[in-house]
Phi, psi and omega in degrees: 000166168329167149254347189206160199219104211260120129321068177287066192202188192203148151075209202283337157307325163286334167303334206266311201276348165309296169346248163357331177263274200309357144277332167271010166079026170255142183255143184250154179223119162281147137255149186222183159234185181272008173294316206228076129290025195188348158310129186291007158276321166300338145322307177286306180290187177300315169229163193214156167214146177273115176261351192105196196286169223288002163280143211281309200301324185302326221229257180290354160240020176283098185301316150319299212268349188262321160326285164332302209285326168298347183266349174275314187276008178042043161255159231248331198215173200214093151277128186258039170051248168220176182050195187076238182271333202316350182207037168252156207245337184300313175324299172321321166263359188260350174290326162284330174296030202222333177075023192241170176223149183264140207262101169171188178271159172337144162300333181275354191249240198015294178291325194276322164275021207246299163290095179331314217268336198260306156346297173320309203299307202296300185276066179221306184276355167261030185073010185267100200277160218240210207217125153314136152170234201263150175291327182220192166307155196250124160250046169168157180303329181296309296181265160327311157296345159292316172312299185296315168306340219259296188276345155105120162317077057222166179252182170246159186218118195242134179267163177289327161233086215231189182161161171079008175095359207252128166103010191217087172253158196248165173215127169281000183189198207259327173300356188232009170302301175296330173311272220306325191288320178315273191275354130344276149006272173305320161334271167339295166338280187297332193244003168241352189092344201262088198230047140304111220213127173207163227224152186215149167289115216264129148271168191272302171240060171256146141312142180263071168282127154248134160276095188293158184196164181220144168209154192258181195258350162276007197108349172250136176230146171224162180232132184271030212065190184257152172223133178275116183244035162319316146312076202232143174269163151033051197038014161256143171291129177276323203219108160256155173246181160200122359263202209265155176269359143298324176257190167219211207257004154292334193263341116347273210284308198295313180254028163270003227250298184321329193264320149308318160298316177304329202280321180306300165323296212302294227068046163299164136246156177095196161260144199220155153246122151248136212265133180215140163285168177220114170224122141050063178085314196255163195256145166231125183275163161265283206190153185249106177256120203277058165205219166250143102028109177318276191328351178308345183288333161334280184310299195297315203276001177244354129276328195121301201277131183271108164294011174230016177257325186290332208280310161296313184287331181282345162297284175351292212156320226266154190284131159316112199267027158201177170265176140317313198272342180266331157297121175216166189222129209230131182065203187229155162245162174204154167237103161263116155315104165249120185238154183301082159212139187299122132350305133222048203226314173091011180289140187293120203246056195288186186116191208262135167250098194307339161181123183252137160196122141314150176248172215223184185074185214324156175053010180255133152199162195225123175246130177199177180235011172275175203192155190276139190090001177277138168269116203260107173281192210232004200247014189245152163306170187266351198308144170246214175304213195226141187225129195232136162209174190235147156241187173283318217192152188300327180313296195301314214294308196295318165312313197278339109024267172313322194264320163326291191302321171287000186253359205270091202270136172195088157282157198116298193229172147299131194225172193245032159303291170339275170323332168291316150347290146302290159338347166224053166235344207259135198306292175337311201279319147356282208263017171071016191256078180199166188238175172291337167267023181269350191269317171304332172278342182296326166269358160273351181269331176269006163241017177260000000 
């Protein structure tokens, strides 16, 4: 096994995978900025280095300074957690040309699943059933409107290397097509470099099912069931279940079977998501995300399995010591992002925090790096943590839910508590009854 694991993250992810190395008897390397020099993944770990200053391009995506810091501190491998690098493939590879190994997937699985337009392509010919829509990129208006008439209003219009809702607009018709294609585009540009674009058939009311799977360097892969994420704000995710109250469990085995054979053709490694719409039975992929997952706590509490203890030993080498068939999925979870944001408004709430104290007991767990007195910069993402719990059952899961969220104190600053709050009192989220659009409707009826 390692001897030593560099963390190329911030905040409770990095907290999780320190966790996960120092139970297997690995010494950690924190990297930071000078923001979060006082951050507790800096605390926890064995060592620490400073990457530069507090813009993440400075700092957490200084790829030199992150290189450096393992050859000064001699850890041997690079977890890049999630977001950041975690799914940059040029990293990847310049960390194996480094003689160092990167805790992820191939580089070339990276890259081919980084591009939309080519991923479709790539699990569409691996048995993946895919969303109607343009074979490739659309270069011209023109072009688009043959697509979009061929596959039926409305559409969706995507950038190719997008992620995260950017770059992705819908036209309900052929007068609102060009608009959409337009500010795609521009979209795309700025925040990926990219105004590469390709058109997808808008579905109406689906679910955001995803599948988890892990595969070793011998050839075996397994999928660890589904989480349902449905619950999205701007196309980001809020709230996930495992497993989703829409399937069941023929419906589970058929398409982790799809999804394992494919992944198996490919020769993947590591842990991977692949992302699917869900209407009126059938699966649609989206997109394939090549690292872990926020939402990975779901799944461990409803399996068992620690992933990111899985992530390291098949980066090692070493083989998945169970089958499939060994996999079981026992009560329900649900995960709330909770972030320093006005409740409703969603405006972003840094600041000094003044007092924390989580709530506990059976089925509860909470992953964060805040602490009372910790200062939340401005220059990150808002998650302050995960607030997770398990039942016997979605009933039980959801009460125990509820009494977590009153116990859950973080003064100081604005949190997104509330909205949960509200939210597992509405009958809909109740009876598991919502689509990927419910939650924008839900905040548009409590703010008009």
């Amino acid at each position: 096994m390692f001897d030593k694991v560099l963390i190329a993250n911030r905040g409770e992810i990095a907290m999780r995978i320190n966790r996960a190395c120092h139970e297997m008897g690995i010494k950690t390397v924190a990297i930071h900025s000078t923001a979060d020099a006082n951050a507790m993944h800096v605390r926890m770990a064995d060592e620490s280095v400073c990457v530069g200053p507090p813009a993440a391009r400075d700092s957490y995506l200084n790829i030199p300074a992150i290189v450096t810091a393992c050859e000064i501190t001699g850890a041997n491998a690079i977890h890049p957690g999630y977001g950041f690098l975690s799914e940059n493939a040029r990293f990847a590879e310049i960390v194996g040309e480094h003689g160092l190994v990167f805790i992820g997937p191939k580089p070339e699985h990276i890259r081919l699943m980084g591009d939309k337009i080519q991923a479709k392509k790539a699990v569409q010919g691996l048995g993946i059933p895919v969303v109607p829509g343009s074979d490739g990129g659309i270069t011209d208006d023109h072009e688009a409107m043959r697509v979009a008439n061929k596959i039926g209003y409305p559409v969706l219009v995507k950038a190719a290397a997008g992620g995260g809702g950017r770059g992705m607009k819908v036209a309900q018709n052929e007068g609102e097509l060009s608009m959409a294609l337009s500010t795609a585009r521009s979209e795309a540009k700025a925040a990926f470099g990219d105004d590469a674009v390709y058109l997808e058939k808008y579905l109406q009311l689906p679910r955001h099912i995803e599948i988890q799977v892990l595969a070793d360097s011998h050839g075996k892969v397994v999928h660890l069931g589904e989480r349902d994420c449905s619950l999205q704000r701007r196309h980001q995710k809020v709230w996930e279940e495992a497993g989703s109250p829409a399937l069941n469990a023929t419906a589970r085995d058929k398409i982790g079977r799809v999804v394992t054979d494919a992944l198996t053709k490919l020769g993947y490694l590591g842990v991977g998501t692949i992302e699917f719409l869900y209407e009126n039975g059938e699966f649609y992929f989206i997109e394939m995300n090549t690292r872990l997952q926020v939402e990975h706590p779901v799944t461990e509490m409803v399996t068992g399995l620690d992933l990111v203890r899985e992530q390291l030993r098949v980066a090692h080498g070493g083989a998945i010591d169970f089958n499939q068939e060994d996999v079981t999925f026992s009560g329900h979870a649900i995960e709330c992002r909770i972030n320093a944001e006005n409740p409703a408004t969603f405006r972003p709430s840094p600041g000094l925090i003044k007092d924390f104290h989580v709530p506990g007991g059976l089925g509860v767990r909470v992953d964060s790096a805040a602490y009372s007195g910790y200062r939340i910069p401005p220059f990150y993402d808002s998650l302050i943590g995960k607030l997770i719990v398990h039942g016997r059952n979605r009933t039980e899961c959801l009460m125990r839910l509820r009494r977590s969220l009153s116990e859950f104190v973080i003064d100081g600053i604005e949190t997104t508590i509330p909205l949960f709050q509200a939210l597992v009192t509405e009958p809909d989220i109740i009876d598991g009854n919502y689509s990927i659009h419910w939650l924008e409707q839900f905040l548009k009826r409590r703010s008009a």
